[in-house]
N, C-alpha and C positions, 0 to 999 in steps of 0.2 A: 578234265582238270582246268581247264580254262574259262571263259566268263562270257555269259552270254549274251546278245544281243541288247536286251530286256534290262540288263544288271547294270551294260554299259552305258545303255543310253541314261537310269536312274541315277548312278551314279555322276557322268555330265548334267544331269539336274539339278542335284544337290550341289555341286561345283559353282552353279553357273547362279543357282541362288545365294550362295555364299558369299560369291565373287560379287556379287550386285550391291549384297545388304555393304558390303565393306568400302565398295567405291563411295559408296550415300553418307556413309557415316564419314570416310574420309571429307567428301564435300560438305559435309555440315559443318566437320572440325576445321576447314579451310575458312570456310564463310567466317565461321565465330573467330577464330584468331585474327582476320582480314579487322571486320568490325573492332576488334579491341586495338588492334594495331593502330586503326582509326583514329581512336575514341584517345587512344594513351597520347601520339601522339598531338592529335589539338588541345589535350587538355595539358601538355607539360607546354605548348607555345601560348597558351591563355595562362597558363601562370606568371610563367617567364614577363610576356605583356602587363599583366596587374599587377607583378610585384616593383614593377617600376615607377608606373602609375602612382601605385597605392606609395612608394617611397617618397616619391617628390610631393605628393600631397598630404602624407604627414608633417613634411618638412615646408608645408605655404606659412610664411612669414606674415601675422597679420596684425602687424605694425606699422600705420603707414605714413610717411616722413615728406616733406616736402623735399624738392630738388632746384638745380639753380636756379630755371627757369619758373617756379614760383607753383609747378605744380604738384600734384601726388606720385612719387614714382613707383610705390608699394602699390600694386592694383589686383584682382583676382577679376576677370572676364570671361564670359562663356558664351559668344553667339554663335552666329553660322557662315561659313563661306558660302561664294556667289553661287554654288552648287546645293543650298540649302542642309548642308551636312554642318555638324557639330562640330568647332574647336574651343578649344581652353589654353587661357594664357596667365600665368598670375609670377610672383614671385616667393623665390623658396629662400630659405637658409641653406649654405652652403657648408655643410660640414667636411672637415680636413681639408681643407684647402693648402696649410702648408704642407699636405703629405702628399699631394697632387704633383705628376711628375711637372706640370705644366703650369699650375698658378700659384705653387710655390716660389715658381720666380718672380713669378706678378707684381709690379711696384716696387721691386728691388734698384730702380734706375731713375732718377730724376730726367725730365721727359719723354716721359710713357704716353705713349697715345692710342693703344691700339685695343681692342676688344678682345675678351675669349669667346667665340661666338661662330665654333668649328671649321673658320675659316684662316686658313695659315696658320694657327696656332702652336705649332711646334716649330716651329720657324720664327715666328711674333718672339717668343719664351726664350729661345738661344740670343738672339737680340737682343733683348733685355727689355722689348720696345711693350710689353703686356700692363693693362694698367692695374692697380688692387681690385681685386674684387671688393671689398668691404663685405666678405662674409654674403652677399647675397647674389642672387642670380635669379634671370627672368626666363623662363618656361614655358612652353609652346607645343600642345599639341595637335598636329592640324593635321587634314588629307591629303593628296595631294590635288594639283589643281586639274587634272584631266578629269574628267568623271568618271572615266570608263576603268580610272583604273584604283586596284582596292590597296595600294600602300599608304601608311601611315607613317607621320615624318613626328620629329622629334627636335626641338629646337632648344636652343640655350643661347643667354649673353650674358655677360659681367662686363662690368660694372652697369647695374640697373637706370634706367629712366634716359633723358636725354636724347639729342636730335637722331641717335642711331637705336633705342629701344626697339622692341618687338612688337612693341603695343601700339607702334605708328603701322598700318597696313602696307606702307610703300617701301617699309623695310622687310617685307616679310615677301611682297609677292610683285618685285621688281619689272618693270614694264617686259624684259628679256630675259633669258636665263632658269624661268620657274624658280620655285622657293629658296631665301636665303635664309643662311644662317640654320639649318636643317637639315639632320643628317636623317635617310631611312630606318626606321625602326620598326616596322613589321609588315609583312603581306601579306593578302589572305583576307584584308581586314572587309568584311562587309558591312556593319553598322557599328557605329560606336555613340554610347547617349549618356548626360553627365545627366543627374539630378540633383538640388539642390536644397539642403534642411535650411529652413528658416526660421525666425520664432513663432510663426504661425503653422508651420507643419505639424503635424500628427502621424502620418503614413504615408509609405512611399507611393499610393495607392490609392484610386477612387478620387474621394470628395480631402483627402489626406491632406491637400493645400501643398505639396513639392512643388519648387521650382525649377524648370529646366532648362534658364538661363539665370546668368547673374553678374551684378555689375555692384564692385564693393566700391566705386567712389557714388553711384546714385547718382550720373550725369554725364559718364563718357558713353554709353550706346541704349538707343530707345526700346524698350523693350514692350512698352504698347502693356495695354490693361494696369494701369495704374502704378506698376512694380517699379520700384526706385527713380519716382520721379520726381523726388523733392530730397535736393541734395546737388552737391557742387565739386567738378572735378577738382578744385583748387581749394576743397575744407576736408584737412584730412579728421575732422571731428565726427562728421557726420559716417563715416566710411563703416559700414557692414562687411563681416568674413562670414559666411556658410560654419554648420558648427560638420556637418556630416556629408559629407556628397557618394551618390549611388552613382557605380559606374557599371553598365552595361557595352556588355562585348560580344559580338559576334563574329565566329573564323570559319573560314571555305575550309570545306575539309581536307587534310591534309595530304591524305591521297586520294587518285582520281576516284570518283565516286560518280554511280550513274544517278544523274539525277533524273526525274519523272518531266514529259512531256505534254505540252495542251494535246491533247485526241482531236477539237475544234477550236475554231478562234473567238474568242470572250469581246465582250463587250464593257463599256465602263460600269455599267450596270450590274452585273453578273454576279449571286451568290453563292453559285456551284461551281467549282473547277474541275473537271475530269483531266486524270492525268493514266500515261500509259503505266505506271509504275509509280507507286507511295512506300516501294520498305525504306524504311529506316528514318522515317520524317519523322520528326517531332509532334508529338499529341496533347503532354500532360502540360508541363511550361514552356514558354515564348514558342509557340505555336502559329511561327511567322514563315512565307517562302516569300521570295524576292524573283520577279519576273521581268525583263528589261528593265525597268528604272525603278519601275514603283514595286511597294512593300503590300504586303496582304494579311492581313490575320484569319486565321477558320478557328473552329470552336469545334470540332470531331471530320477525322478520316471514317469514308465506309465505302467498301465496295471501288476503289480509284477513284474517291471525289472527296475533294475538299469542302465541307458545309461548314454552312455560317459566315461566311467571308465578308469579312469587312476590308472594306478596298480603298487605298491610296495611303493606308497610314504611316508612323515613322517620320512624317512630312514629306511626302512622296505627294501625285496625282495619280489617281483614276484612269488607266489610257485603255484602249485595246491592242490587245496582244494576237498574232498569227496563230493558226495551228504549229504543233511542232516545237514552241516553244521554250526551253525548258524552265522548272521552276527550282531555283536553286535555295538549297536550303541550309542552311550551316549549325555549328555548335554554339551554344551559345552560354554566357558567364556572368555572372554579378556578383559583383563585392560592395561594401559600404565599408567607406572611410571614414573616420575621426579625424576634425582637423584640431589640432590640440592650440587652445587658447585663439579661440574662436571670439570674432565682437561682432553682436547681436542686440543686445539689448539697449540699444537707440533707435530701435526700425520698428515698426508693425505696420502692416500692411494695412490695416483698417482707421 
């Protein structure tokens, strides 16, 4: 009446195959939800990031006015810090300002002196001491000034132009203290790149002619190859606005995430990278890893190597990297902005 040896042991067979296929399938349904968990989250912190972006650059004010001091205080600028990384600084329109808990008081007091420009400001406002915005505000987004590290700042002042603007570098990056007038606005950030439509562009791409720098007075910074060099910080006639600008975003991903290791130590030379590990790296677009400082592009994974590698781009250099490594790789986003009532057509580049 009972079971024999033979029956027992088939039976722990079938169990113990059972038991196997269901832990696999468990860890796949792990893996896959891990990944989306991933994916949902950097792509809801890259929205959140662009939709700011994308806010304040609908809202670039491209009307540009002289100020006391006899120059343009309407500016749109986009080079680099001393770390060769991208900022952008221009002026927006300020909408709702009287519905602002803090620059609806603004100007309500004959001698006001003080800025909105995230510093004391709620203290400035009870005061009375805040001065009008006059509807505009000047805009600043920069890195921070360490290298090593991937925060992105976010700056604001009202009332535009004058000895304390944004647009003077000595008010933005103080001999002590790191950045003023700057509050943090996101982490994670690994590259960030503006492109610029101009009346000669055609695509964002190739021989397309984008800009990706730009200077709407044509005389406050050199931008080298011919691009806005005939023109004067002090005529606000000649002044060009971008009619579209392409912003590219890259985020670390949002949970820890293993990334792939050098197997050996590269050289600046080098078009193959072997890594001990490529899941989840990017193949079809922005098919970039970032290894100590410098940026890489490859054209196909196969087998743990990176091929096709074009080395030091992003405006990075070419260096050699240790075994061990890692190659970090993140998510990556692009949007194109409309900047509405855009001035162009006084400029050609030819």
């Amino acid at each position: 009446r009972g079971m024999t040896l033979v029956e027992l042991l088939v039976a722990m067979a079938v169990f113990i195959v059972l038991g196997s296929s269901l832990v696999m399938f468990l860890r796949i349904g792990i893996d896959t939800w891990r990944i989306a968990e991933i994916r949902r989250e950097s792509f809801e912190r890259g929205q959140a990031i662009l939709d700011q972006l994308t806010s304040d650059l609908r809202s670039l004010h491209p009307d540009p006015y002289h100020g006391d001091n006899g120059d343009v205080d309407v500016l749109c600028l986009s080079d680099y810090d001393v770390n060769s990384r991208q900022r952008l600084r221009f002026v927006r329109s300020l909408a709702g300002e009287m519905r602002h808990p803090i620059t609806r008081e603004a100007g309500s007091l004959t001698g006001a002196y003080a800025d909105y420009d995230f510093e004391n400001d709620a203290f400035e406002s009870r005061q009375g001491v805040l001065l009008a915005p006059g509807g505009l505000q000047e805009v600043i987004y920069v890195f921070d000034p360490v290298p090593t590290n991937e925060l992105l700042w976010r700056g604001v002042r009202s009332p535009v132009g004058g000895e304390r603007s944004l647009f003077l570098d000595g008010n933005v990056y103080p001999e002590e203290g790191g950045l003023r007038h700057c509050r943090p606005f996101a982490d994670g950030v690994l590259y960030l790149e503006y492109n610029f439509w101009g009346p000669d562009t055609s695509a964002w791409s190739g021989e397309g002619g984008m800009i990706p720098e730009w200077d709407s007075t044509r005389g406050e910074i050199d931008l080298g190859d011919g691009k806005f060099s005939i023109g004067s910080r002090h005529d606000p006639r000649d002044d060009i606005f971008p009619s579209r600008v392409q912003v590219i975003l890259v985020l670390r991903p949002a949970r820890a995430a293993r990334f792939g290791r050098l197997r050996d130590e590269i050289d600046a030379d080098d078009d193959e990278i072997v890594l001990d590990n490529t899941k989840n790296y990017p193949e079809a677009s922005f098919p970039y890893v970032r290894i100590d400082s410098e940026w890489i592009r490859y054209t196909s994974i196969k087998g743990g190597k990176l091929l096709g590698c074009t080395r030091g781009v992003r405006g990075t250099e070419a260096i050699e990297h240790e075994s061990g490594t890692p190659a970090v790789y993140g998510t990556s986003f692009s949007r194109v902005v409309r900047i509405p009532g855009s001035r162009d057509s006084r400029w050609s580049s030819k």
